[in-house]
C-alpha positions in Angstrom: 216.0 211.2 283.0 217.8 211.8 286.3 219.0 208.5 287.0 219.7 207.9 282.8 221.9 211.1 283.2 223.5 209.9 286.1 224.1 206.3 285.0 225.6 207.7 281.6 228.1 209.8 282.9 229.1 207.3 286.0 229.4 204.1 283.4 231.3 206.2 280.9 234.0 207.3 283.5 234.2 203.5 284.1 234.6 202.5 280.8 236.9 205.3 279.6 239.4 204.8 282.1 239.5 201.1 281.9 240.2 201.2 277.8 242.7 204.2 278.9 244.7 202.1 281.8 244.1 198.3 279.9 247.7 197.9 278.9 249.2 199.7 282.2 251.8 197.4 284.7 249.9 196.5 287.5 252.3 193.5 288.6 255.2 195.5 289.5 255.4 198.1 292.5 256.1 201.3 290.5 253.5 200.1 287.9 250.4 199.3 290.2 251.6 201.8 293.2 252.9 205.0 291.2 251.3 204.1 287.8 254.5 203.6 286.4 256.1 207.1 286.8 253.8 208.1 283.9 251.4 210.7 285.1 251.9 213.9 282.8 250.8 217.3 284.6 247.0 217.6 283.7 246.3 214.0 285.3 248.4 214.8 288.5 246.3 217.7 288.6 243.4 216.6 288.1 243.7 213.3 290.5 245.6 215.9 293.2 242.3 218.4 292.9 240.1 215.6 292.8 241.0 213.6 295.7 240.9 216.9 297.8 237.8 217.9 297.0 235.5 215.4 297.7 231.6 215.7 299.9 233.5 216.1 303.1 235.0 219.1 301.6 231.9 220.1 299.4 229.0 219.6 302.6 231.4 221.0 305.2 232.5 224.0 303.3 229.1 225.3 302.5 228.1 224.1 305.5 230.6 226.2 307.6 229.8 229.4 304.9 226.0 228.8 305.9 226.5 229.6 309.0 229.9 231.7 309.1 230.6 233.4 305.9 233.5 233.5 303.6 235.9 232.8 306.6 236.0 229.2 306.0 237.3 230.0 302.5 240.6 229.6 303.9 240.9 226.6 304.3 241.0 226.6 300.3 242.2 229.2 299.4 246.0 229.4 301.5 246.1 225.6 301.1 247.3 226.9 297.6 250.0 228.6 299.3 251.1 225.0 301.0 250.9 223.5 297.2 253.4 225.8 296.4 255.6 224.5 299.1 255.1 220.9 297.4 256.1 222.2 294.0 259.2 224.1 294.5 260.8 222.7 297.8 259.4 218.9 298.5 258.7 217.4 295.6 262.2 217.6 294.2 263.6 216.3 297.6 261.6 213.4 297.2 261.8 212.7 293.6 265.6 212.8 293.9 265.1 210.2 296.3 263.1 208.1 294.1 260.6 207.3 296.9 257.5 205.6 296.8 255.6 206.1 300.2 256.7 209.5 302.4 257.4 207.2 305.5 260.4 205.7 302.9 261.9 209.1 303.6 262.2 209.0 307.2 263.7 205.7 306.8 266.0 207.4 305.0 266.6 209.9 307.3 265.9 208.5 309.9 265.7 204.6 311.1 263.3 201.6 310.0 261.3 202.2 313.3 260.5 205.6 312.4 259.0 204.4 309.0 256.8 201.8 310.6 255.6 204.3 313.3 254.6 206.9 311.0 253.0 204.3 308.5 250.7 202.8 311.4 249.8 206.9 312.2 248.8 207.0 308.9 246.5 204.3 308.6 244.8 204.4 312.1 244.1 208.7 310.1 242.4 207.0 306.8 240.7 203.7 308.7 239.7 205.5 311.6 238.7 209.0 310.1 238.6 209.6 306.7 237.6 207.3 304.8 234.8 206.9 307.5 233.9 210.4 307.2 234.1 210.7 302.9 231.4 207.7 302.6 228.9 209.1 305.2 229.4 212.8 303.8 229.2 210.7 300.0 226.1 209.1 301.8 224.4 212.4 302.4 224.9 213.9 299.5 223.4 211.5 297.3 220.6 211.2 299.4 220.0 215.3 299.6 220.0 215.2 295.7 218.3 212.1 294.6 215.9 212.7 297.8 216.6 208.5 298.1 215.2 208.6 301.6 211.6 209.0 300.0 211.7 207.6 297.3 212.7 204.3 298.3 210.8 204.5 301.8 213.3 204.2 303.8 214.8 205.6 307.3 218.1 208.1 307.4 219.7 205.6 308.9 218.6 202.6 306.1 219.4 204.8 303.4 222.6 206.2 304.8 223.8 202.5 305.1 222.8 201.4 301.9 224.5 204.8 300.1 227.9 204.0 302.2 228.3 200.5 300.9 227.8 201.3 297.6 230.2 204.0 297.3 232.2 201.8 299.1 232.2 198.5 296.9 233.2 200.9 293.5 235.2 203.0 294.6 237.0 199.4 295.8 236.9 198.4 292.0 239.1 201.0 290.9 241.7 201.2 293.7 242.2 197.8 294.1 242.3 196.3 290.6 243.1 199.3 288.5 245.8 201.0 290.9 247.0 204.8 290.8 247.1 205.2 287.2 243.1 204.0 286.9 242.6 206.4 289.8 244.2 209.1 288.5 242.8 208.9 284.9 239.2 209.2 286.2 240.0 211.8 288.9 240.7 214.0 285.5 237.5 213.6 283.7 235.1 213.8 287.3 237.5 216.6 288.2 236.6 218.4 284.8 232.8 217.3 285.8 233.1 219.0 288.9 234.2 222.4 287.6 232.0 222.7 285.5 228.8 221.0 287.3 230.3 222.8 290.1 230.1 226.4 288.7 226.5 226.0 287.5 225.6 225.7 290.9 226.5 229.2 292.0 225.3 230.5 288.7 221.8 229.3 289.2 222.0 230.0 292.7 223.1 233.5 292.3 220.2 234.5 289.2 218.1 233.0 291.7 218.7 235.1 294.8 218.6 238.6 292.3 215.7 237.8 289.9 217.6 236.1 286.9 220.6 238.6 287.1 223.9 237.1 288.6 225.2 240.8 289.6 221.9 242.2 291.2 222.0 238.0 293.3 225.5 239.6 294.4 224.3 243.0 295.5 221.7 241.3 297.7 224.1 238.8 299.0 226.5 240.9 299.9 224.1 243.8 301.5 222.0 242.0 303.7 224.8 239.9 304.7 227.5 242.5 304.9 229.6 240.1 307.9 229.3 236.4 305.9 232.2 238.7 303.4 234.8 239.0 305.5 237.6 236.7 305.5 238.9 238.2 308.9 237.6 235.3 311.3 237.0 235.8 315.1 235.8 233.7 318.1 232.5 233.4 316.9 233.0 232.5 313.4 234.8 229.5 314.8 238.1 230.1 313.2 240.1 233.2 314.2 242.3 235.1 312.3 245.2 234.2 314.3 244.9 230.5 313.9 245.7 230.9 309.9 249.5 231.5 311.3 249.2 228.6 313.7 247.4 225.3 313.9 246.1 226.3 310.1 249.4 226.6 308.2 250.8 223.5 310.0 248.0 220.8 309.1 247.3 222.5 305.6 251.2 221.9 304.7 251.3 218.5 306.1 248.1 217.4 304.0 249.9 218.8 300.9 253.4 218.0 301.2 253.9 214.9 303.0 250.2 213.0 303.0 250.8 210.1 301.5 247.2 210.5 299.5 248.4 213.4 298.3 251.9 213.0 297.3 251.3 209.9 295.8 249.8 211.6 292.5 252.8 213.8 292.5 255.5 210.6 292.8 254.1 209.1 289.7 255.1 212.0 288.3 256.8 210.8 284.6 259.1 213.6 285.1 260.0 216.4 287.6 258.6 219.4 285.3 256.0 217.5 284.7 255.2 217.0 288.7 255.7 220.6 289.1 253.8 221.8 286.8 250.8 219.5 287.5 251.2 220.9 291.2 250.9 224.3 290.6 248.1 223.9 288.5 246.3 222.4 291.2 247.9 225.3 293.6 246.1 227.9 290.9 242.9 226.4 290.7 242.0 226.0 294.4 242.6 229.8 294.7 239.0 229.3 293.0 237.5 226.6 294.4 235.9 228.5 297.2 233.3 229.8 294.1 232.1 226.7 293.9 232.3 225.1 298.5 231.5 228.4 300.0 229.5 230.4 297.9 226.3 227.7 297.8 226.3 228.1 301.8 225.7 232.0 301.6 223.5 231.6 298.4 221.5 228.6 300.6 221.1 230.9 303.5 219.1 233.4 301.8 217.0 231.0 299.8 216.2 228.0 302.2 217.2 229.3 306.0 213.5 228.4 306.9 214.1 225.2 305.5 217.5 224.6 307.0 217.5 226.2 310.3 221.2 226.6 312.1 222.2 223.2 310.7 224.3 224.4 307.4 225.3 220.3 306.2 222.3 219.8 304.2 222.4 223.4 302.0 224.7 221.8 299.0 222.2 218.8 298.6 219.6 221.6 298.7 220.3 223.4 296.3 221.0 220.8 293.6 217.9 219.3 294.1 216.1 222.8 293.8 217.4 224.6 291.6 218.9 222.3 288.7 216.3 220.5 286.5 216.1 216.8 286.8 218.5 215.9 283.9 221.1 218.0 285.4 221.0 216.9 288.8 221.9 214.1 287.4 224.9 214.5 285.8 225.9 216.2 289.1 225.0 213.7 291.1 227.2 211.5 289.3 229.9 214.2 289.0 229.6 214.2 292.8 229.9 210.5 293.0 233.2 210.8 291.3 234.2 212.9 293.5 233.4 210.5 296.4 234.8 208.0 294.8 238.2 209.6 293.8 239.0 210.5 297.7 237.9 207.4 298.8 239.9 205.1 296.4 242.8 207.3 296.4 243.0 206.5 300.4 242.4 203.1 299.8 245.0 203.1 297.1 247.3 204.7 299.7 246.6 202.6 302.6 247.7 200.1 300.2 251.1 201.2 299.3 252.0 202.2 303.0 251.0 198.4 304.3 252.3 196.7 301.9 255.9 199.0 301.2 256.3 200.2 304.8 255.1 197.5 307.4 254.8 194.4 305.3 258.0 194.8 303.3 260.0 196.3 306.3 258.9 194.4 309.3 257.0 191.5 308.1 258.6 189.9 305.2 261.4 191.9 304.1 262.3 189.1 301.1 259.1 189.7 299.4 259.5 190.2 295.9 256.6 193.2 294.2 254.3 190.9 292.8 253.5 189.8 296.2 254.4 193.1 297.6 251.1 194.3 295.1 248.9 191.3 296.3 249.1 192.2 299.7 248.6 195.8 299.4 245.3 194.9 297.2 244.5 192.5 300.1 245.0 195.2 302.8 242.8 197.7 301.0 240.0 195.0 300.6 240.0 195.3 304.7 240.7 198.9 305.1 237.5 199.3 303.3 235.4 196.8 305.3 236.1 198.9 307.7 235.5 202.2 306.9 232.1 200.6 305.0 231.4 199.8 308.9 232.5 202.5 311.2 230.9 205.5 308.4 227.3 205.2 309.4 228.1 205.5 312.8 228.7 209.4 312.0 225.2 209.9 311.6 224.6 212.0 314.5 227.7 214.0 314.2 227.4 217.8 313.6 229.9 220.2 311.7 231.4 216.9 309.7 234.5 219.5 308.4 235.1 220.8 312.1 234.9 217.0 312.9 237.4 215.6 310.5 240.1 218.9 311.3 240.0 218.6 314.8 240.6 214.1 314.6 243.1 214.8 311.9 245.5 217.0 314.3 246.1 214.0 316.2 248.3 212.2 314.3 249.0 215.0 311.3 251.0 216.9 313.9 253.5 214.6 315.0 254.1 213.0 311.5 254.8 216.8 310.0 257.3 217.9 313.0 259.4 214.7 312.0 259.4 215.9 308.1 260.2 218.8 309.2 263.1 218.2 311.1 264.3 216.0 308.8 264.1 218.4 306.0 265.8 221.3 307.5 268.3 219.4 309.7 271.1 216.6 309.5 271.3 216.4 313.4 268.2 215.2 314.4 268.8 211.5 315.8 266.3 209.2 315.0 265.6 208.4 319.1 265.2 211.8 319.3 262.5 211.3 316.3 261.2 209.3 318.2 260.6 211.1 321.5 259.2 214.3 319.3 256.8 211.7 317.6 255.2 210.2 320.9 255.4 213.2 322.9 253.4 215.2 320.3 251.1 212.6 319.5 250.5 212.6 323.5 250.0 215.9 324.2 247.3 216.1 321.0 245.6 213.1 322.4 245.2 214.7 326.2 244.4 218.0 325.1 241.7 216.7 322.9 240.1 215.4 326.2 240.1 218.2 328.4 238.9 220.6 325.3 235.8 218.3 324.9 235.4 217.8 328.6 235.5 222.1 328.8 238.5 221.8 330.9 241.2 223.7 329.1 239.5 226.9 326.8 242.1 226.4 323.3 241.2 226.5 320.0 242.4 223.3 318.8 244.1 225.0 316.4 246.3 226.9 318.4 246.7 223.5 320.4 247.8 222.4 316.9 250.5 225.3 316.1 251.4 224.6 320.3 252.4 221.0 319.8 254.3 221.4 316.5 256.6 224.1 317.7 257.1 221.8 321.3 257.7 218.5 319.5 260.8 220.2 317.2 262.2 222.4 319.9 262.7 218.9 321.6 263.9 217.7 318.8 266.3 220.1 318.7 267.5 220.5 321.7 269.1 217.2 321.8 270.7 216.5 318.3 273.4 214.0 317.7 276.0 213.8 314.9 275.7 215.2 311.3 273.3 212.4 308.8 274.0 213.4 305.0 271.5 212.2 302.6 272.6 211.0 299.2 270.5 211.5 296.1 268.9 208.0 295.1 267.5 209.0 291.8 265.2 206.0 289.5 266.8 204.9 286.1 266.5 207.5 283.5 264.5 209.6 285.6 264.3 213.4 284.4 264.8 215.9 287.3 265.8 218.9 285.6 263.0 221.7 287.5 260.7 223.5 285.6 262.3 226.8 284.9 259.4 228.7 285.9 258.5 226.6 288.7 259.5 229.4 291.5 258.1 232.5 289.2 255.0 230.7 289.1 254.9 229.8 292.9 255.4 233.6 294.0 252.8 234.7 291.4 250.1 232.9 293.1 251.2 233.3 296.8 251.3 237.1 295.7 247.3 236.6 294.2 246.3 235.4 297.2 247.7 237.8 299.3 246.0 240.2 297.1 242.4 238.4 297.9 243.1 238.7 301.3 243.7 242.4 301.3 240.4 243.1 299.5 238.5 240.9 301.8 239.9 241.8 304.9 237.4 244.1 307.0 
């Protein structure tokens, strides 16, 4: 019943969104890269959530609550506050670009070199550490809740490699033949999956720890774990309250507003109000997603820590196969394998566009026309995912996987944001200067990297995070050249008129949030 449940819900996905997307443009750029500038808000949504949230996100959140408490929430919950950003200040300066890829904007802005620089930072990020990380997190997962590891007799290591290259191989079917639109249409019905599978999981969990009532699992939660309810980190928790105002706030706005995974959802946008509005949904909805990533760790602590021990990466996978009965796990499983699958082609779908738009089209062959331009970026992605297929298992004997995938992703997030942000907020900034911020950040992340992991410098990398950003602009700054004006680009009877309640909206939630904090700050 398990693996019919599973199968059922996995193959209808597949089929659903291949009758859904059958007639879509995949020969032309805008068709196979931005699905045609036709996503309506609930996809964008849905694809933007879905892509997020993924194992990496799902196994290192209750992981990090296992062991921490509801500190690690923030990670969700403010990244809502960075959303907002997207919605009300980005998106619309990209859109009225008419952009494709966010590297296409420092072209712009910028010069042809800075594009290609930023394009090759943002590949060496998905090849080299996250599309590694999603399939080995996707990996353990599967094999927590399916227990694969006994059943089919195998070692960690055997069943970890088998579970990598099959996530790998489909979740290669829909990036590279279906494109963002087949990606985006079954991000929406996994995502719904997800909440819903998603929420059982406390539910259960919670009856469980208080004797089939969900309020009395709550009282003894919160009593004899008084400091897992705080959301006011410290050294020990690993994350420090200070570091929300520092390394925190700049990689959670970079991921948000100018990662090309990300953004792309929002460029296919079939309209401006319809991008925004899809954006803030998302922005709304992670405010809760912390009920269903951070919750299970605390929940898993009180029922399994003999089983567990100080290693929190295995509680989600846990408590699936525990508490839900074997049908069920099933169609989580498989909600969970959408999930794995929706981060992992979306990056692959990404890795695409960049290669083919920004390096290919710019410095390779600059005369290709966008049926070629499509062909190669479907070629590319066939060897982005070779690699990552290779490289994940190879994470097998790393510890803290979220911690892991943060502290990698400063390296190149931090000098690719400082560039955006200078070339958002000023007209002056020359594009050698660009330059110099670019390589002189990504070198000071790179060194300090070392001597934290070698013990000799005592930073949070976080800090070390906040530290470079502010260095690489105020060099940037220092030396600025003449005034650059940018001139609106916008596509052929494309609608940019703003959602009317876009900015209402976007204090509304930045105002809830700063309401949660309040109540959980002690």
């Amino acid at each position: 019943m398990q693996l019919f449940c599973f199968l059922l819900f996995t193959i209808g996905v597949l089929i659903v969104t291949m009758y859904l997307t059958r007639k879509d443009d995949h020969a032309s750029s805008d068709g196979y890269f931005l699905g045609g500038r036709s996503l309506s808000a609930g996809v964008i949504c849905g694809s933007l959530l879905l892509t997020n949230l993924s194992t990496e996100q799902i196994i290192g959140l209750s992981g990090g609550a296992y062991s921490a408490g509801l500190v690690v929430m923030a990670w969700e919950v403010l990244s809502a506050v960075s959303i907002v950003f997207l919605a009300v200040y980005f998106l619309p300066k990209f859109l009225s670009r008419g952009i494709t890829t966010a590297p296409e904007f420092l072209e712009a802005r910028f010069d042809k070199d800075v594009r290609f620089y930023v394009s090759i930072l943002f590949l060496f990020g998905y090849a080299g550490i996250f599309l590694p990380v999603v399939l080995f997190t996707g990996a353990t997962a599967l094999n927590g809740i399916f227990d694969l590891e006994a059943s089919l007799k195998l070692s960690e290591t055997q069943t970890v490699w088998m579970c990598v290259w099959g996530l790998g191989l489909v979740g290669s079917i829909y990036a590279i033949y279906g494109g963002l639109k087949a990606v985006a249409v079954s991000d929406t019905f996994n995502g719904i999956g997800l909440l819903v599978g998603g929420l059982i999981i406390p539910y259960i969990g919670l009856k469980a720890c208080g004797d089939g009532s969900v309020m009395e699992g709550i009282n003894v939660l919160t009593s004899t774990y008084p400091e897992k309810f705080t959301v006011k980190g410290d050294k020990e928790s690993g994350l420090p309250w200070h570091t929300i105002f520092t390394g925190m706030f700049v990689i959670m706005t970079f991921y948000w507003c100018t990662n090309q995974a990300i953004i792309q959802r929002a460029l296919g946008a079939k309209s401006l109000k319809d991008g925004q509005k899809g954006v803030l949904m998302c922005a709304f909805i992670k405010i809760f997603v912390p009920i269903i990533v951070v919750l299970p760790g605390i929940i898993a602590l009180h029922l399994y820590s003999d089983n567990l021990g100080e290693k929190g990466d295995g509680a989600y996978p846990l408590l699936v196969r525990n508490l839900l009965p074997g049908w069920l796990s099933g169609f989580f499983g498989a909600v969970m394998f959408g999930a794995i699958l929706s981060s992992f082609n979306s990056a692959l779908n990404s890795a695409g566009t960049l290669f083919a738009l920004d390096i290919y089209k710019v410095k390779i062959n600059p005369e290709a026309d966008e049926k070629k331009q499509v062909k190669v970026g479907r070629n590319f992605s066939i060897i982005m995912a070779i690699i990552a297929m290779s490289t994940a298992p190879l994470l097998i004997s790393a510890k803290g996987i979220f911690n892991y995938l943060q502290m990698c992703n400063t390296i190149y997030m931090v000098p690719i944001f400082s560039l955006f942000i200078a070339g958002f907020f000023s007209n002056k900034v020359t594009a050698k200067m660009a330059k110099v911020g670019l390589f002189t950040a990504l070198a000071l992340n790179i060194i300090f990297t070392v001597l934290e992991n070698v013990k000799v410098v005592d930073i949070h990398w976080l800090d070390r995070a906040g530290a470079v950003f502010v260095a690489s602009l105020a060099l940037m700054f220092a030396f600025r050249g003449e005034e650059k004006e940018l001139e609106a680009k916008v596509p052929e009877n494309y609608d940019i008129t703003p959602w009317k309640h876009a900015n209402k909206v976007g204090i509304a939630i930045i105002v809830f949030i700063v309401g949660i904090y309040a109540a959980l700050w002690k």
